[in-house]
C-alpha positions in Angstrom: 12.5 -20.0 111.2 16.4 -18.5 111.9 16.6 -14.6 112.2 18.7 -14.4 109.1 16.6 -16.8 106.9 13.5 -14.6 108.1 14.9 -11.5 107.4 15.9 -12.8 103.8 12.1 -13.4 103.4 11.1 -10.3 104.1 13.6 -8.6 102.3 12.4 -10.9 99.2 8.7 -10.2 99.9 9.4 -5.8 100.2 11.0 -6.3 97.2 8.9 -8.0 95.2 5.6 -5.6 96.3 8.0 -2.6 95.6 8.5 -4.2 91.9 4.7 -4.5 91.8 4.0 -1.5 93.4 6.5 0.7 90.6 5.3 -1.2 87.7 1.6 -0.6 88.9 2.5 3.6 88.9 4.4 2.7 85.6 1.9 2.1 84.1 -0.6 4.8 85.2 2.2 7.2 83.8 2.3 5.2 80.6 -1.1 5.1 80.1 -1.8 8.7 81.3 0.6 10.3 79.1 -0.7 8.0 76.2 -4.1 9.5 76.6 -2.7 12.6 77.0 -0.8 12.4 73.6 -3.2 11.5 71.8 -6.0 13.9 73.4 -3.1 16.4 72.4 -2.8 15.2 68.8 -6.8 15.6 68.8 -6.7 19.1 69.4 -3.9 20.0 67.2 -6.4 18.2 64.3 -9.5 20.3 65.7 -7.7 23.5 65.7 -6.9 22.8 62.0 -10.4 21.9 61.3 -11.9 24.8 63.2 -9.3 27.3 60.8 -10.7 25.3 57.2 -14.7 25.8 58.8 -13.8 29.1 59.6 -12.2 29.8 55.8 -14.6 28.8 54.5 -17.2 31.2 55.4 -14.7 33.8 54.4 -14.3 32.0 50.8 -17.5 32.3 50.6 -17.6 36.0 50.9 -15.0 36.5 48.7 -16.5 34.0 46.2 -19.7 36.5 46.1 -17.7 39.1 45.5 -15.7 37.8 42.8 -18.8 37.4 41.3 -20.3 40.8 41.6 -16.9 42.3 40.4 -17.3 40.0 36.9 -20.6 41.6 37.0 -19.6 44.9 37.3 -16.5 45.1 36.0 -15.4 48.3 34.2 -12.9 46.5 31.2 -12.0 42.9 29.7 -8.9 42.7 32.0 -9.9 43.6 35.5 -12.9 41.2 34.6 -10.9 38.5 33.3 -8.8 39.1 36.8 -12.2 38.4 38.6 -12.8 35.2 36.7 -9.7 33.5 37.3 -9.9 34.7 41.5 -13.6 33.1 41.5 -12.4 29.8 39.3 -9.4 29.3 41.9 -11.8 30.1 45.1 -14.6 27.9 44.1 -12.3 25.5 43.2 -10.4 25.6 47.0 -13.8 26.2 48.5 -15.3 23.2 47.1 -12.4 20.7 47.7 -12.5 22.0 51.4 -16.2 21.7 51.8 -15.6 18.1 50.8 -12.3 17.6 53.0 -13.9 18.8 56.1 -17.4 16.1 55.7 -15.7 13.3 54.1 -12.0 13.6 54.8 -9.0 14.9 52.6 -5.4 13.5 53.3 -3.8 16.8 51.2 -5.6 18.9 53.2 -4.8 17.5 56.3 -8.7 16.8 57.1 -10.0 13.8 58.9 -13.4 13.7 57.9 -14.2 11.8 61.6 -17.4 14.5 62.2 -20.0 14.4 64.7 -23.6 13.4 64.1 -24.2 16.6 65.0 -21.7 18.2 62.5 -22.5 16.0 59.8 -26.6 16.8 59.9 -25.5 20.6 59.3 -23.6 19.5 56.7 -26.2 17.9 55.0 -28.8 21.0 55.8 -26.3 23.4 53.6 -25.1 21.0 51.2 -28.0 22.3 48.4 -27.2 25.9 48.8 -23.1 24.8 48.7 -23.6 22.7 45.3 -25.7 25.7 43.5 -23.1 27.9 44.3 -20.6 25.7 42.7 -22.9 25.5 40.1 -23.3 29.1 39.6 -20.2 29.9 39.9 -19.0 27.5 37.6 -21.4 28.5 34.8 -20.5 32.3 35.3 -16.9 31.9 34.6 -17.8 29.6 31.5 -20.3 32.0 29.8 -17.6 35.0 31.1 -14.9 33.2 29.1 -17.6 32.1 26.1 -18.5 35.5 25.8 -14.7 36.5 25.6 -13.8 34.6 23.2 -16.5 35.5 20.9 -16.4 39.3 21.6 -20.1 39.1 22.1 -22.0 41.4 24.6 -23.0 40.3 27.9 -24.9 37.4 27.1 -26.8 37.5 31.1 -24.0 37.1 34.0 -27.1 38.3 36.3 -29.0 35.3 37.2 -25.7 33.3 37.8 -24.1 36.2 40.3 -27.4 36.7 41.8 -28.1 32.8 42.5 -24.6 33.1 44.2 -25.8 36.3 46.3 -29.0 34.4 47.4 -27.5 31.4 48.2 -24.7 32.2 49.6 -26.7 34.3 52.5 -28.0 30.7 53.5 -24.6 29.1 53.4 -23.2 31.5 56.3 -25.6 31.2 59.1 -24.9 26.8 58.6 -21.2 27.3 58.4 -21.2 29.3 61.3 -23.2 26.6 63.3 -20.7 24.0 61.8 -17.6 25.5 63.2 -19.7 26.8 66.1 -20.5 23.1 66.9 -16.7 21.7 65.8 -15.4 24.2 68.6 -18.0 22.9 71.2 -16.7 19.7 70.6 -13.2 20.6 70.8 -13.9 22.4 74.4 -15.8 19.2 75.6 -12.7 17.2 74.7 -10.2 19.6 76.2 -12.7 18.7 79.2 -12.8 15.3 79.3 -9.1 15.2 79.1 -8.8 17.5 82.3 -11.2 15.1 83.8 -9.3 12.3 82.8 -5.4 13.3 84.0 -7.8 14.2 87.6 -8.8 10.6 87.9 -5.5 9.5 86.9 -3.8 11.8 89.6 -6.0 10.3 91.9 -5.7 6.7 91.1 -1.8 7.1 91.5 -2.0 8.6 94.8 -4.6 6.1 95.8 -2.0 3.4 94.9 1.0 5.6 96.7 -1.4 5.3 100.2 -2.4 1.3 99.2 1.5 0.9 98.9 2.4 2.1 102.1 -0.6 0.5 104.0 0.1 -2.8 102.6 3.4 -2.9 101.8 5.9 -0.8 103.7 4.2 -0.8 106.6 3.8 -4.7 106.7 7.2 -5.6 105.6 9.2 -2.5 107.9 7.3 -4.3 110.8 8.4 -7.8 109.7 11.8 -6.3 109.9 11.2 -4.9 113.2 10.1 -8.4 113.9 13.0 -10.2 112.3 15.5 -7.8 114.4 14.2 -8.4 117.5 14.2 -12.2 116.8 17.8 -12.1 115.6 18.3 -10.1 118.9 17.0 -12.3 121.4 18.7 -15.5 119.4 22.3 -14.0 120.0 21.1 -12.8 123.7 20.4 -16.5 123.5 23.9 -17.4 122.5 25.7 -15.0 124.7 24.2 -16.8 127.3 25.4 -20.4 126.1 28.3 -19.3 125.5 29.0 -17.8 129.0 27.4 -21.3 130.5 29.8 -23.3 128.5 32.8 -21.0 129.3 32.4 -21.6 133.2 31.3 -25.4 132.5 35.3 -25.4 131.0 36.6 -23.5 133.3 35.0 -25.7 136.2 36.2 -29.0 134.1 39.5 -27.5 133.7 39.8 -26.7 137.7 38.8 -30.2 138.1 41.4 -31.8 136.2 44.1 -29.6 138.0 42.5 -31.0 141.0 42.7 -34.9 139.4 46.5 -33.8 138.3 47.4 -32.8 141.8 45.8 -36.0 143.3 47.6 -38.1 140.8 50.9 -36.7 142.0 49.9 -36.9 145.4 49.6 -41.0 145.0 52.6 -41.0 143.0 54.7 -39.7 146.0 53.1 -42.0 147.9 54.0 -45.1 145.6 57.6 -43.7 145.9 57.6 -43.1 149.6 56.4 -47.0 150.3 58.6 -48.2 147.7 61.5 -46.3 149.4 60.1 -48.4 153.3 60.0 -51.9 151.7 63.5 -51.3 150.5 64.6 -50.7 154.0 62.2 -53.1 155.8 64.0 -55.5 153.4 67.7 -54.4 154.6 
């Protein structure tokens, strides 16, 4: 093969591996920062879900105590304050009870729980939906009684329903956002894991390319150079071969030229003694 046609064909073949070699890295970064993304768009979702599961252990506190303040309140209007706080709380409290096990676009819940998360759900699902019950019934026989002008007609077995069950809701919430940040660390963990193994592959790939493709295609080079070296060594030569082979031809036919006027004197020389051998 010619220097220069070799030298193209290694030139094409370091190019091509180079191409491979990028798009190869390419799309490690692609991928990794993919993953990363979403892994990132995870945890901004968990962190939201960790804050509603955390509310709502404070919702239900103050849901309690909405309820003992109807109970004892001192006048119509600071109790008919009460009421409405404990219809809007239950009302937030159950909407995000359901958001957070089944999902709630509004609220910005994805409902996407755990086996783990959804079994606690289930265990303090009875004492959620008698609270909502209670509470619900309280601030319709508060507003019945209201609008009859009638004495209490027994708020105290719906406020202490609430009270009793409400003690059993905290300890499950707790373990629900207890287990929701769990599963947040392990993910923030596996995604550490995951950029590690990502690092490593790349720079596995950065050695692989330099093994077996620089190294290969910088020696075919090498190669190709040295070829294209010796070939016009090679032609120097020739040339210097052919230069004296002219040189020599061209002494020769100064040599032939002198001859040739060497006979032609001689031609004249005789012609000139027949002319006077002939006087």
């Amino acid at each position: 093969m010619e220097p220069r046609l070799l030298i193209r064909t290694a030139a094409s073949r370091l190019t091509v591996r180079y191409v491979l070699s990028l798009l190869v890295i390419a799309m490690l970064l692609v991928g990794g920062q993919a993953l990363v993304q979403y892994d990132l768009g995870i945890q901004a979702t968990d962190s939201h879900v960790i804050n509603i599961a955390g509310r709502q252990r404070m919702l239900s506190q103050r849901l309690a105590k909405a309820a003992l303040a109807i109970r004892f309140a001192a006048d119509p209007g600071t109790r008919n304050m009460r009421v409405v706080e404990l219809d809007n709380v239950v009302t937030l409290w159950a909407q995000c009870q359901q958001g957070l096990r089944n999902g709630d676009a509004s609220l910005g819940l994805p409902g996407n729980n755990s086996y783990r998360v959804r079994t606690l759900f289930a265990s303090i699902e009875p004492q959620h939906q008698i609270i909502v019950d209670a509470a619900h019934s309280l601030v319709t026989s508060v507003r019945d009684q209201q609008a009859r002008s009638t004495p209490d007609p027994g708020w105290s077995p719906y406020v202490q329903r609430i009270l009793e069950e409400e003690t059993s809701y905290l300890p499950g919430m707790d373990a629900i956002v207890t287990a929701y940040d769990r599963e947040s660390v392990a993910r923030v963990s596996r995604l550490r894991s995951t950029e590690l193994v990502l690092l490593i592959v790349a720079l596995c790939v950065l050695v692989l390319e330099g093994l077996f493709i620089f190294r290969p295609a910088v020696k075919q080079i090498f190669n190709a150079f040295d070829e294209l070296a010796a070939a016009q060594s090679y032609i120097s030569s020739q040339s210097f071969e052919i230069a004296e082979r002219d040189r020599a031809i061209e002494m020769g036919q100064g040599e032939i030229a002198r001859q040739q006027d060497h006979l032609a004197s001689l031609e004249s020389r005789l012609i000139e003694v027949n002319t006077m051998l002939r006087r």
